[in-house]
C-alpha positions in Angstrom: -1.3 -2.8 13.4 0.1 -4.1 10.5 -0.9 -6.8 7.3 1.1 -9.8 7.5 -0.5 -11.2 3.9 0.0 -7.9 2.3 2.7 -6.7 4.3 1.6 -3.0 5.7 1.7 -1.1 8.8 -0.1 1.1 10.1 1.1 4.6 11.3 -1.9 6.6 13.5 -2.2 10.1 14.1 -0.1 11.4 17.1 2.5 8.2 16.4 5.7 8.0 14.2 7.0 5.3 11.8 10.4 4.1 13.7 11.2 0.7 11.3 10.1 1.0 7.6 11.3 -1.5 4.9 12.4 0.3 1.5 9.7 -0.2 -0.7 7.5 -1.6 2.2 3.7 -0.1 2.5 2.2 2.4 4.9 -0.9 3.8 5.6 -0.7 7.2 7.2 -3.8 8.3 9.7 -5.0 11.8 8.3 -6.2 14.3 10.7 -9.5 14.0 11.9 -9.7 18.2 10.7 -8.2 17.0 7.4 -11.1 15.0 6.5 -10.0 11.8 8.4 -8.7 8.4 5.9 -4.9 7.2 5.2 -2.5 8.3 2.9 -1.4 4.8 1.0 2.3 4.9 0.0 5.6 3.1 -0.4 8.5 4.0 2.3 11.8 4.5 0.8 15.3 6.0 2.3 14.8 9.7 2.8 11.3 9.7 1.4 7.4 8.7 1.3 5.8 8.1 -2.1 1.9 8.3 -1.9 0.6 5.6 -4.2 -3.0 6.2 -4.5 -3.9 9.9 -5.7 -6.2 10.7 -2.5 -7.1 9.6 0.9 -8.4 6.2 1.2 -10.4 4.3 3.8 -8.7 1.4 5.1 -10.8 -1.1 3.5 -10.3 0.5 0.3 -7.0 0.5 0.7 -6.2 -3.1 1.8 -9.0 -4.0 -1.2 -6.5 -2.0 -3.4 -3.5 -3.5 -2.0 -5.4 -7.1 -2.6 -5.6 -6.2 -6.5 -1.9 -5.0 -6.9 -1.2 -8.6 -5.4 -3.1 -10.7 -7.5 -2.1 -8.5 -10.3 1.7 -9.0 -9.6 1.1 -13.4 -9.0 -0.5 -13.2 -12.7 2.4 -11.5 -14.5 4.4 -14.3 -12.8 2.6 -16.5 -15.2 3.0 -17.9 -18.3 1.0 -19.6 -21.0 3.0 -21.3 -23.9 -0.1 -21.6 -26.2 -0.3 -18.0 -26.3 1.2 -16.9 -29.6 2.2 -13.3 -29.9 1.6 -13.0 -33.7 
């Protein structure tokens, strides 16, 4: 399973991640003995950096991964009647 707007995938417990894209997101499936959830974090060569400071549910995760994306089209914008001083 993956996120085609927000651009996840998915790894469940038992499976491996073969294809990651540096910088790409992944949630991890915790053990069910663990406390269950997914570890949210960014793929890069040689290493996984979790993103969000504890296990999240999916749905808070991809509701998380909504707000970084709206956040992110925002600072794309710019208002020339804003005046810095």
């Amino acid at each position: 399973m993956g996120g085609k707007e927000l651009k996840f995938q998915v790894v469940y417990r038992g499976e491996v991640l073969e294809n990651y894209q540096p910088g790409g997101w992944v949630f991890f499936q915790r053990p069910k003995e663990c406390g269950g959830g997914y570890w949210l974090g960014r793929t890069y060569d040689g290493v996984f950096i979790i993103e969000y400071e504890r296990p999240v549910s999916m749905h808070d995760g991809v509701v998380y991964l909504n707000s970084l994306n709206r956040i992110e089209a925002q600072s794309q914008e710019f208002d020339p009647n804003l005046s810095l001083f």
